[in-house]
TINUGU-177437 format. One record per residue (C-alpha): x, y, z. Coordinates in steps of 0.05 Angstrom, whole numbers, plus 5000, padded with zeros to 4 digits. Example, Ala and Ser with C-alpha at 12.3 -4.5 7.8 and 13.67 -1.06 7.14 Angstrom:
<sites>
524649105156/527349795143/
</sites>
This chain:
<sites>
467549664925/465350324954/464850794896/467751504913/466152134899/467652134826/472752604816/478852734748/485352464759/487853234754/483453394808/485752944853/493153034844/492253724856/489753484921/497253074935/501253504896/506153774955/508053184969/509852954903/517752954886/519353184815/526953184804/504247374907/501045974816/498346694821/493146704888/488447294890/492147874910/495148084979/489348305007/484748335072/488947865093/497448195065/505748185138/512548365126/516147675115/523247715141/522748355170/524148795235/519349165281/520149835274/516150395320/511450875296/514451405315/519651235265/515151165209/509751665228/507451515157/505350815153/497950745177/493350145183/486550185143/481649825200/473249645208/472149275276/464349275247/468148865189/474148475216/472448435290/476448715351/482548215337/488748695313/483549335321/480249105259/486149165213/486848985142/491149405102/495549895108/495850625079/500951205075/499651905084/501152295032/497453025055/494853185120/488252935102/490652535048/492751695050/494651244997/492750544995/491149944945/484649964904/483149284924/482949394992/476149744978/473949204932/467148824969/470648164951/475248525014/469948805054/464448425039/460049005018/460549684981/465850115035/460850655034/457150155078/462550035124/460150485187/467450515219/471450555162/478550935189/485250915192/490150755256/496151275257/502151365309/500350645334/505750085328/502449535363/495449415334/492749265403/495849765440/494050435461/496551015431/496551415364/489551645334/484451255292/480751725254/475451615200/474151595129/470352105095/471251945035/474751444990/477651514917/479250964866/484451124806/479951064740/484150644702/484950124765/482449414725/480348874788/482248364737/490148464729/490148914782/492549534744/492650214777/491749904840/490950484875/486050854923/486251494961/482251625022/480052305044/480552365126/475652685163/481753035211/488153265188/494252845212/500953235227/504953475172/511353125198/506452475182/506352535106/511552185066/514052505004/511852184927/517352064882/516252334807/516651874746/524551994729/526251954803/533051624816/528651254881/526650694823/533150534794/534649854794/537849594850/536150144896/535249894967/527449944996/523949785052/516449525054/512049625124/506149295151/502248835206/501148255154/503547555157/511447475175/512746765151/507146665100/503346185147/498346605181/502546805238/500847595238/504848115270/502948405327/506549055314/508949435253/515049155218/518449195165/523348835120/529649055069/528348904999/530849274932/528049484873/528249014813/529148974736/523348994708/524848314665/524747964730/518448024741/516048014672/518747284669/516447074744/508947304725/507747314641/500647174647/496546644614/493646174677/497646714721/496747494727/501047804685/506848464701/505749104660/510949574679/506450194649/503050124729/507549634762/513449624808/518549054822/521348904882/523848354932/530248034958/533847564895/535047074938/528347004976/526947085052/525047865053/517548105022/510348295035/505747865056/498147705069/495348325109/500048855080/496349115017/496249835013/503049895051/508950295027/514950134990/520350675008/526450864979/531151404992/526751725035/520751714991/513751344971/515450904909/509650394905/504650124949/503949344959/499049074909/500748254896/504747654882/505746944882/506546654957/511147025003/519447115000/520146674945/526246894907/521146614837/516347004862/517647744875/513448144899/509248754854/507549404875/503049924840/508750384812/506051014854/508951494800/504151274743/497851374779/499952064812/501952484758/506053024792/501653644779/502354314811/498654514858/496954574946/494853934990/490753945043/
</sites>
């Protein structure tokens, strides 16, 4: 994993703070490889927020070198999983990765359009734990600023956005049927937020990873058919208009036993005062 700049957690929220809102047998985590199963395409212009995180030097010039996505949450500010920077993703630390940047204002991965711009700097949440995949969060520092119509607001802990039930919708390029089949454009797919106990019982650990609400977020369709996939890590989870969580894992794709978990966006972004860049 590239190791950022260290930097406190304070310090860094003061960085995002405008844009915070006050009042998948467990596999390895989505990761390099997380697409929207059951979903929609949807253009970027719609969703100026959702970004793909992308290293042709890495991944090749297939799908621009995608393999995770990212929301912006300041002008120079995105939001993605941890383990997206993890070297069990990218092979090597990220501060080695030459063309580390992210792909904005682009729906089709292979299309022209939008910006890429790069990385300058990445930071990991301290309390992020690779092993149960707690805090599974990352922010990366851009080396231009992005529009301010492209940042997506953060909701706040007590937030009404992560009431149970409350309808959501997940974005990304990953895989749309959990086979490998990878979207060629942005989609994404109608899911709701979900009690807690769900998946507390779906994942409780032992041979399997296990759900700890204190960081975690969960989410899916009951009946199956509608999720994240492989090649979506890092994405957003929206609801009513803002960032709840940010796809982190889960057992296999759309199963209604296995619902999917995001990294509960509010617990790792305390919502400080403060100006974003």
């Amino acid at each position: 994993m590239r190791r950022p700049t260290a930097r406190g957690l304070a310090q860094v929220s003061a960085l995002i703070a405008a844009a915070v809102v006050t009042p998948l047998a467990m596999p390895p985590p989505a990761d390099a490889d997380s697409v929207v199963i059951g979903g929609h395409e949807v253009r970027a212009g719609e969703s100026p927020w959702v970004v793909a995180l992308a290293s042709r030097d890495r991944f090749g010039p297939v799908r621009s070198g995608q393999f995770c996505g990212g929301v912006v949450v300041a002008p120079t500010k995105v939001m993605t999983a941890a383990h997206c920077l993890s070297t069990a993703v990218l092979g090597k630390e990220a501060a080695s990765v030459r063309d580390l940047h992210i792909i904005a204002g682009r729906s089709k991965l292979v299309g022209d359009g939008g910006r890429e711009v790069p990385v300058r700097e990445t930071w990991v949440a301290p309390q992020y734990d690779p092993v149960t995949n707690s805090a599974d969060m990352a922010l990366l520092t851009l080396a231009e600023a992005l529009p301010k119509d492209h940042v997506l607001p953060v909701a706040g802990a007590e937030d009404p956005a992560y009431k149970v039930g409350t309808a959501a919708t997940v974005y990304g390029w990953g895989d749309m049927k959990g086979d490998g089949s990878y979207a060629p454009s942005l989609r994404a797919a109608r899911v709701s937020v979900l009690p807690d106990a769900t998946c507390a019982g779906a994942y409780p650990g032992g041979r399997s990873s296990r759900y700890q609400r204190s960081t975690m977020l969960c989410a899916g369709d009951p009946q199956g058919g509608h999720d994240a996939c492989q090649g979506d890590s890092g994405g957003p989870l929206i609801a009513e208009g803002r960032l709840i969580g940010l796809v982190s894992w889960g057992s296999g794709c759309g199963r209604p036993d296995g619902p999917g978990v995001y990294t509960r966006v509010s617990a790792v972004v305390p919502p400080l005062a403060g100006t974003a860049d």
